[in-house]
C-alpha positions in Angstrom: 2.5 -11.8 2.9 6.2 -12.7 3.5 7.3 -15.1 6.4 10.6 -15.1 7.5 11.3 -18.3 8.2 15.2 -18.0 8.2 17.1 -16.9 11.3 18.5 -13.9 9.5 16.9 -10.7 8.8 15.7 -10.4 5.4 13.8 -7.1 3.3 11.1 -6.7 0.9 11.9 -3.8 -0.9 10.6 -2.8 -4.6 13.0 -2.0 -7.1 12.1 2.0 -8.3 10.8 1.9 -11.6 9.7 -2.0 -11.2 6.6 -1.7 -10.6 3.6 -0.1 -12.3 3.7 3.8 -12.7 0.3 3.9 -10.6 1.2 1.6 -7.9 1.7 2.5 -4.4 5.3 1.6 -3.9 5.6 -0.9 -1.3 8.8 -2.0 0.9 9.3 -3.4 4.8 10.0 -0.8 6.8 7.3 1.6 5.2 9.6 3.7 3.0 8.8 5.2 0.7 11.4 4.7 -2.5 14.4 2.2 -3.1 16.8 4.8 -2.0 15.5 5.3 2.0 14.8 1.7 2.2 19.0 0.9 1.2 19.6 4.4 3.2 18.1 2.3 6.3 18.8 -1.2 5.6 18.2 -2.0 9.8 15.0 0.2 9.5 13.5 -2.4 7.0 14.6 -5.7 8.4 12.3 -8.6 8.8 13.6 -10.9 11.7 13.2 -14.5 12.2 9.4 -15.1 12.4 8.2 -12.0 11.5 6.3 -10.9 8.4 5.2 -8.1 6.1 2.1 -7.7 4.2 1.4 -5.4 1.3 -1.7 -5.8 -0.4 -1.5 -5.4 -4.6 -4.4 -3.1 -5.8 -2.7 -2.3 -9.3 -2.6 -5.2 -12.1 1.1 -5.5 -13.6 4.7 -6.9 -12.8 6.4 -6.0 -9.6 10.1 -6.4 -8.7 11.4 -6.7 -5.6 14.6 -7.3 -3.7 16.2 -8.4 -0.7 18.3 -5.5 0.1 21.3 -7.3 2.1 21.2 -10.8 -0.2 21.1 -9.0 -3.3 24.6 -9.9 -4.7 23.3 -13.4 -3.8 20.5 -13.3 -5.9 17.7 -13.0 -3.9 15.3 -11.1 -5.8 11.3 -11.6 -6.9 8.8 -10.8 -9.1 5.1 -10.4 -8.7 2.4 -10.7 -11.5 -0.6 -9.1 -10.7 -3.6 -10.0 -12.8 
């Protein structure tokens, strides 16, 4: 689960080809690749309070991005064991 706890709106979006090839592919918004998430950037906002939940089935590394603070660096990874 992410919290937003900031008062702008922030995405969780995985990066195509980041996570495990038999992974459901997960981002805020419910798309489903990288390119309709940044096609939508409004569609997948999280605003100030709100959250989004995704629930890792697959073991492996996912990689994931904030799509409108991603020049700034705000990117994570997630090790599933």
């Amino acid at each position: 689960r992410w919290t937003n706890d900031s008062e702008v709106g922030h995405t969780v979006t995985a990066y195509n080809g980041q996570i495990p090839s038999d992974a459901a592919y997960f981002a805020s918004g419910d798309f489903e690749s990288e390119t309709a998430a940044r096609n939508d950037i409004s569609g997948g906002l999280i605003g100030s309070g709100d959250t989004y939940e995704h629930t890792f089935e697959v073991p492996g590394t996912y990689e994931y991005v904030c799509i409108p603070h991603e020049s700034s660096g705000m990117t994570g990874t997630i090790v599933v064991e």
